[in-house]
C-alpha positions as CSV (number, residue, x, y, z in Angstrom):
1,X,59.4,-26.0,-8.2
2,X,58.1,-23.5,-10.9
3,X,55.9,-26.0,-12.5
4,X,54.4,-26.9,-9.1
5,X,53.8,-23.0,-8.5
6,X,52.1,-22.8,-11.9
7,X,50.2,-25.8,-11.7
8,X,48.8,-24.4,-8.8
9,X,48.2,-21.2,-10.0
10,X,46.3,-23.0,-12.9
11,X,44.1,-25.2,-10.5
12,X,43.4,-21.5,-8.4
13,X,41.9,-20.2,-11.7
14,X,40.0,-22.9,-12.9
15,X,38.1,-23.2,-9.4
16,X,37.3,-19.9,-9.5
17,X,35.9,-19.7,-13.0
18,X,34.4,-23.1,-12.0
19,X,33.0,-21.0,-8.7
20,X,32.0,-17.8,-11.1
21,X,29.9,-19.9,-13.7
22,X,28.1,-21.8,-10.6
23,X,26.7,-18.6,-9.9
24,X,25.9,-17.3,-13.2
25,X,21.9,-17.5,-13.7
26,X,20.7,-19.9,-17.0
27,X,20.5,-17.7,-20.6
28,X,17.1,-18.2,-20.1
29,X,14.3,-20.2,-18.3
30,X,10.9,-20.6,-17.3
31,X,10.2,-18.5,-14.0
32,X,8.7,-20.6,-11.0
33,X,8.5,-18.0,-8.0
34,X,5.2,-16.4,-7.6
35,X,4.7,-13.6,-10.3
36,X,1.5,-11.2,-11.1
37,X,0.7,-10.9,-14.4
38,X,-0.5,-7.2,-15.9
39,X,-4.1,-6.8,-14.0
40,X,-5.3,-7.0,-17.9
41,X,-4.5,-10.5,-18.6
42,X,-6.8,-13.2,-16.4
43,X,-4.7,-15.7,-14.9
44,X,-7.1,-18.6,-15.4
45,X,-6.0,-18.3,-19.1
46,X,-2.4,-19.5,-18.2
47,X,-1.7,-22.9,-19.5
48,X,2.5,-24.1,-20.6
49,X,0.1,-26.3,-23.4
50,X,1.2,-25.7,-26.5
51,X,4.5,-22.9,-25.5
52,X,6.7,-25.7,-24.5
53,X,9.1,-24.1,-27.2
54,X,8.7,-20.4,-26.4
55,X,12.8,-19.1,-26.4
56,X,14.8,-16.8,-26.8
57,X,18.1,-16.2,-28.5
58,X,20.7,-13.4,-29.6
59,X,20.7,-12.9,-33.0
60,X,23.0,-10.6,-34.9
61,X,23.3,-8.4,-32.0
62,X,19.2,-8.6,-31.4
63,X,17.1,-10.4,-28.7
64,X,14.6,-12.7,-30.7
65,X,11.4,-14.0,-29.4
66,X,10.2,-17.5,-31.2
67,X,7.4,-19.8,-30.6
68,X,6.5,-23.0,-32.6
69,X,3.3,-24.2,-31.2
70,X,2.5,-28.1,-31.8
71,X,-0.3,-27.1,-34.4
72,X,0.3,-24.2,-37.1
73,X,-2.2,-21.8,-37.4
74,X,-1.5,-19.3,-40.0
75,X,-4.8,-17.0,-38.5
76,X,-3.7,-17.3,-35.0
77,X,-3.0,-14.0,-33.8
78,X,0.5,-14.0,-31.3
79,X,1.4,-10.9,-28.7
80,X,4.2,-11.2,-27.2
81,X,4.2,-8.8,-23.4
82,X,7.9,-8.2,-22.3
83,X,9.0,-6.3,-19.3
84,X,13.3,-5.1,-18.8
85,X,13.6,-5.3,-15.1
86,X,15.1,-7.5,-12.1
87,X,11.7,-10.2,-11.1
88,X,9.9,-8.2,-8.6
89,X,8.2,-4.7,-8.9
90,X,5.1,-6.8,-9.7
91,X,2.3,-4.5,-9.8
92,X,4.1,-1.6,-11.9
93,X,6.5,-3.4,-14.1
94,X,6.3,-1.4,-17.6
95,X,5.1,-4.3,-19.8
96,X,5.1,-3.5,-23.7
97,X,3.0,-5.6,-26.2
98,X,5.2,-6.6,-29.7
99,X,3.1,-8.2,-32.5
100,X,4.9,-11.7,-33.3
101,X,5.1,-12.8,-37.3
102,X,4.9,-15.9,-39.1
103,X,8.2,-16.6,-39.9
104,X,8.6,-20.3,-42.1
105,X,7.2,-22.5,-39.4
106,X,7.6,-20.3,-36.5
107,X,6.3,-17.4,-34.5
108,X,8.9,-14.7,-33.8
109,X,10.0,-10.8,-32.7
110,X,12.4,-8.6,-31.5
111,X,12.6,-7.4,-28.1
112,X,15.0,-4.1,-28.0
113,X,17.3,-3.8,-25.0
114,X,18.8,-1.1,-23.6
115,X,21.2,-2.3,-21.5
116,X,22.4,-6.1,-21.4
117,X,22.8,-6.7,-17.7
118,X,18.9,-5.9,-17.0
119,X,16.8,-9.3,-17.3
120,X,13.2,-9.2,-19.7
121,X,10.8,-11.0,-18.6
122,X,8.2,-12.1,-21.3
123,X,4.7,-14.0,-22.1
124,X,2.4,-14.8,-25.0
125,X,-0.8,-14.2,-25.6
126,X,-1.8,-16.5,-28.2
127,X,-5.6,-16.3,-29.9
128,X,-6.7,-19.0,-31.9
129,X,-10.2,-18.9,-33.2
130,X,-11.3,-17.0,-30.3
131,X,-9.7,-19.0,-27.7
132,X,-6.8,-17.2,-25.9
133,X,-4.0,-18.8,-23.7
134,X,-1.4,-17.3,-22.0
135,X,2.4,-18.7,-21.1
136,X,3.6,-18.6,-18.1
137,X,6.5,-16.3,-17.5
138,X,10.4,-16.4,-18.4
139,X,13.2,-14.5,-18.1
140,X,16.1,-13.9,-20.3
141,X,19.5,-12.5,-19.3
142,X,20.8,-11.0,-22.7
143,X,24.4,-10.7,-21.7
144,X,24.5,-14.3,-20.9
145,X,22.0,-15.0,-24.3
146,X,25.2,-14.3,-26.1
147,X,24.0,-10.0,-26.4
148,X,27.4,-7.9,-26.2
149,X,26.2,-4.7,-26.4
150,X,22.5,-3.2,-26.5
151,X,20.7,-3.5,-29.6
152,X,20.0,0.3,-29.8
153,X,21.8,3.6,-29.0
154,X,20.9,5.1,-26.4
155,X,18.2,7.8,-26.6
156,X,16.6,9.9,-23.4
157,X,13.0,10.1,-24.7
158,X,10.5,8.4,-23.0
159,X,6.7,8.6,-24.1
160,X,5.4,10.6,-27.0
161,X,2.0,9.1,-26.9
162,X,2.3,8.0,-30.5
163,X,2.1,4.1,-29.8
164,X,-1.1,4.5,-27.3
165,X,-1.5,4.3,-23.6
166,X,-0.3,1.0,-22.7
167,X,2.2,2.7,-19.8
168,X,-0.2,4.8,-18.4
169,X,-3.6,4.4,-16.1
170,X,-5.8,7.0,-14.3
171,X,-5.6,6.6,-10.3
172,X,-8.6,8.5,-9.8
173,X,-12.2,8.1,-11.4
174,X,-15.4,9.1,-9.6
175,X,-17.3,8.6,-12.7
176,X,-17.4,5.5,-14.5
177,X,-17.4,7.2,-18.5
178,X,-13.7,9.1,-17.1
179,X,-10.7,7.5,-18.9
180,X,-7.3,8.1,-20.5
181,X,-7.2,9.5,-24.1
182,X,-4.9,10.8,-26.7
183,X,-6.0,14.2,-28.2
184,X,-4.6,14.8,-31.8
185,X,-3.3,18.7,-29.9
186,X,0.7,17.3,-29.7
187,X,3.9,19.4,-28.5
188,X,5.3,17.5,-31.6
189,X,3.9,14.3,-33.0
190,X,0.2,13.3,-34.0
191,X,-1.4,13.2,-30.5
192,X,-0.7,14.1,-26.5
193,X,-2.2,12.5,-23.2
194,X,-5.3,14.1,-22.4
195,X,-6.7,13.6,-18.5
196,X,-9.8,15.1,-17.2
197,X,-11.1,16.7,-14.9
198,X,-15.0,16.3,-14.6
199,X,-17.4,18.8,-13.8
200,X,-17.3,19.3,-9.3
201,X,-14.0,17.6,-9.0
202,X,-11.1,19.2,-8.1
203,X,-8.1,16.8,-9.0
204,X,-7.2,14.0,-11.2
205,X,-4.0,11.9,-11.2
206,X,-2.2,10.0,-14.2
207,X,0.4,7.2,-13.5
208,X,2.7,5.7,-15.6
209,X,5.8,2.8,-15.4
210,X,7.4,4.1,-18.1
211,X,10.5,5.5,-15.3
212,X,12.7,3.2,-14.3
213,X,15.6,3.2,-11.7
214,X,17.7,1.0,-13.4
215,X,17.6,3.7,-16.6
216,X,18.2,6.5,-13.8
217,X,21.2,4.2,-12.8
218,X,22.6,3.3,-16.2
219,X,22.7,6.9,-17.7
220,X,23.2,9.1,-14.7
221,X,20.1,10.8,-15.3
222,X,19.4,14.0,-13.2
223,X,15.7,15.1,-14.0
224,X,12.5,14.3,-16.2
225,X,11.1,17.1,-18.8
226,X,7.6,16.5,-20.1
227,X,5.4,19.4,-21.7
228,X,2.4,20.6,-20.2
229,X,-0.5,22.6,-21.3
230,X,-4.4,22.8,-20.8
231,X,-7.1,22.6,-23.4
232,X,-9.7,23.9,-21.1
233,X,-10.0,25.2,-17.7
234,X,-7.2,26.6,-15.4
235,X,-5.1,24.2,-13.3
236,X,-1.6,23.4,-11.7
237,X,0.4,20.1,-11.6
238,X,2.4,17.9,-9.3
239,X,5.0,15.2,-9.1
240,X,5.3,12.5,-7.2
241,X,8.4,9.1,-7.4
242,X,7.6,6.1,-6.2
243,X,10.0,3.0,-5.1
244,X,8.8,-0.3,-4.7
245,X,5.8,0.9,-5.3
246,X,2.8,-1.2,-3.8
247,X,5.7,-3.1,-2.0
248,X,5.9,-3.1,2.1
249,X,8.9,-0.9,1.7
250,X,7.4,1.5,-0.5
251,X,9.0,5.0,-0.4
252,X,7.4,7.5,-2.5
253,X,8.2,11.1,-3.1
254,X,6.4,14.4,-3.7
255,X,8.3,16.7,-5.9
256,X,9.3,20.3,-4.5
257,X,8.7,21.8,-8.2
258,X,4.8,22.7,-9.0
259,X,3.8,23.5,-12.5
260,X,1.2,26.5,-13.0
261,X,-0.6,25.3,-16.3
262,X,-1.9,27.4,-19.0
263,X,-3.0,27.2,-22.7
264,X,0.4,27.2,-24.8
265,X,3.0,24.5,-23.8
266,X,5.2,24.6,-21.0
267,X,8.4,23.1,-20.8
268,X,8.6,21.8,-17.4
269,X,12.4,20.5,-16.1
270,X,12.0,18.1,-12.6
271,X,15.0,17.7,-10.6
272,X,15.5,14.2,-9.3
273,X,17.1,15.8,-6.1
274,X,13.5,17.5,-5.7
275,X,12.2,14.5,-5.1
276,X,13.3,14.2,-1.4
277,X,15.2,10.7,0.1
278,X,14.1,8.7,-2.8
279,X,16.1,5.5,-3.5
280,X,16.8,6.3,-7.2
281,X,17.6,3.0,-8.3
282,X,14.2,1.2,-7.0
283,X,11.9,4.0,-8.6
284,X,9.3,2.4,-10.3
285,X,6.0,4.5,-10.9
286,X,5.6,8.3,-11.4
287,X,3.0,10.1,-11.5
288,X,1.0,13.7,-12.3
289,X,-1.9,15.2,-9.8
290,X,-3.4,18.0,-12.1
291,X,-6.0,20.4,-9.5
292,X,-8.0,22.7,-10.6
293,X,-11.9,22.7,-10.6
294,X,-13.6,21.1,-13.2
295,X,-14.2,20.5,-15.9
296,X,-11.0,21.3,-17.2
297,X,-8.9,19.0,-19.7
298,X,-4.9,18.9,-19.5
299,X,-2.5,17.8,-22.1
300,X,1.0,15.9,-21.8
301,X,3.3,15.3,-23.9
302,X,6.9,14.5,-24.8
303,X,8.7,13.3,-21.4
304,X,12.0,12.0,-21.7
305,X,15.2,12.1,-19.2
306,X,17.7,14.6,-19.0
307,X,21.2,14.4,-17.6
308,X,25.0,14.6,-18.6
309,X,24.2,14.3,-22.4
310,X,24.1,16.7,-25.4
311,X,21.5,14.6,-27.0
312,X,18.6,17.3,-27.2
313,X,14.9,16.0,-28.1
314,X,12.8,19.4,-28.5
């Protein structure tokens, strides 16, 4: 009788792990829902010519990238644009561009990740004596890539505007010469955000993916400090949170903390609970409303998280 009973104990447990793996998602593969590629890239450049062997793989604790195209051109010149997030949040997932290096007779990089249960999604963008092609999309799940822990500690700060704009766009332009620029006047570093504010306008916002739920989520984040400061002109700021952004159920947020700007640097400490019934975990887009009347230019700089941590980034 006490064979029987294990036996069947044996048979419970294999059907469930047979039940659990079932479910699991692939490593990695190609992703065939409808996506929406950054509004930068042009879609009618996608082609799966030529990327058939775009993959990814954990690699002594890392996330690698690799690409052998059919034809090796040493002068091609290979991006690859990776996003950490569930599919969805189409038109604000934070995408970051990573050179890719010739490495024997392949193409590769590393993608960092913060936490090993949050799928990257990734492309190429692959020129090739002035042609460009694009991939289409796949997604990697690092835990089940092999990835056991993240491939970098983790670290609150957020944007120091030392790598360029690539997380940022203005919402606002009434004049077509108004864009985003960094201005070599930094809180720390070599350059800050500057947005302005033309002559007979009276407000100006920024926007930026770089805050994501799932980061609020993972490190029990309470707040977001960024630096503020003008350069010229007089002007205040204000916060807004969005989730789902763009998406039918949208929420967004408008935070109950103003910031009163002048010309030295202000630290500036936001509350997440002063952004009112805001799903945390969805949040996908922030962003900064400076008013004041023009022309006036403002500065940012150095916005990271805060929360439960002694990790202090000044």
């Amino acid at each position: 009788m006490r064979w029987i009973v294990l036996f069947l104990i044996l048979i419970t447990c294999l059907a469930s792990s047979s039940g659990h793996a079932a479910d699991r998602p692939p490593a990695e593969t190609w992703i065939t829902n409808a996506v929406q590629f950054p509004k930068t890239v042009s879609t009618n450049l996608v082609n799966s010519r030529g990327f058939e062997d775009l993959h990814a793989e954990a690699v002594a604790g890392r996330i690698l990238i690799f690409l052998k195209p059919e034809a090796l051109d040493t002068n091609a010149a290979i991006t690859l644009i990776a996003s950490a997030d569930e599919p969805g949040h189409w038109p604000v997932r934070d995408w970051r561009s990573y050179h890719m290096s010739l490495s024997g007779s392949q193409w590769q990089t590393r993608v960092p990740v913060d936490d090993i249960d949050v799928p990257i999604i990734y492309f190429v963008q692959m020129i090739v004596h002035g042609t460009t092609t694009i991939s289409p999309m796949r997604i990697c799940h690092p835990r089940i890539l092999g990835l056991e822990m993240p491939s970098r500690p983790f670290w609150p700060f957020l944007e120091g505007f030392e790598q360029g704009l690539e997380s940022w766009s203005l919402v606002t332009a009434k004049t077509n010469d108004l864009s985003l620029a960094t201005d070599p006047l930094a809180k720390n570093g070599y350059s800050s955000l500057k947005v302005s504010l033309p002559a007979g306008q009276h407000s100006t916002t920024v926007a930026t993916t770089r805050v994501r739920g799932w980061q609020i989520q993972q490190n029990a984040a309470t707040g977001l400090r960024l630096w503020l400061r003008t350069k010229t002109g007089t002007g205040r700021a204000r916060f807004t949170l969005f989730a789902n952004a763009f998406g039918n159920n949208q929420v967004m947020a408008t935070s109950s903390i103003e910031a009163k700007l002048t010309d030295q640097w202000q630290k500036l400490d936001l509350r997440l609970d002063s952004f009112p019934k805001l799903p945390l975990g969805n949040v996908d887009r922030f962003t900064i409303e400076f008013i004041g009347d023009g022309p006036a230019d403002f500065l940012i700089d150095d916005m990271q998280f805060i929360g439960p941590w002694r990790i202090e980034v000044e």
